[in-house]
Steps between C-alpha positions, in 0.01 A plus 500: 500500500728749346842399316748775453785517289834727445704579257730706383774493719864453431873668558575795433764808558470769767288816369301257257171386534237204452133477486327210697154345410316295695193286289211435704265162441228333661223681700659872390163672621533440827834681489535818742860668599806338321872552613853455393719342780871418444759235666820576543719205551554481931257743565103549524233526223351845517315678348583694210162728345138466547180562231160518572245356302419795314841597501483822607670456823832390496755483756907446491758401729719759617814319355334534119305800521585700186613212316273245486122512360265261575171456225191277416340439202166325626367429160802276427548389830846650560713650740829659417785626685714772296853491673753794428793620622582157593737470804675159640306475793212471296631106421226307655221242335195730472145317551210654435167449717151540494231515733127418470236724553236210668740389741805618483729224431822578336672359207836505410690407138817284514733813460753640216852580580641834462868562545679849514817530404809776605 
């Protein structure tokens, strides 16, 4: 079992920015790709950047491309999510998700709130 935790998030004005951190617990080797998804209230959770294990590969969202950077720190057991250029329709709860390497089950944290302001 893996437990996941974020932090970090919070309001704050247009153009500003916030760094999320997900703490990972439990069975940590057996962790694989991990994501960032956000929730905006009414609407779908999607997803929002992807890491590898290595963390070499990472992928982005076409609405955050540019803005956001996703990172890992596998020593500590981290994953952050650097947000700039913050925009309102970035409001959502973001979650952040792992997925095991033996068999692929996924694991999600309980989300943090982010909320953009104009």
């Amino acid at each position: 079992q893996v437990q996941l935790v974020e932090s970090g998030g919070g309001l704050v004005q247009a153009g500003g920015s916030l760094r999320l951190t997900c703490a990972a617990s439990g069975s940590t080797s057996s962790i694989n790709t991990m994501r960032w998804h956000r929730q905006a209230p009414g609407k779908q959770r999607t997803w929002v950047a992807i890491i590898t294990n290595g963390g070499s590969n990472t992928y982005y969202a076409d609405s955050v491309k540019g803005r956001f950077t996703i990172s890992r720190d596998n020593a500590e057991n981290t994953m952050f999510l650097q947000m700039n250029s913050l925009k309102p329709e970035d409001t959502a709860v973001y979650y952040c998700n792992a997925v095991s390497a033996r068999d692929y089950s996924e694991y999600w944290g309980q989300g943090t709130q982010v909320t953009v302001s104009s």
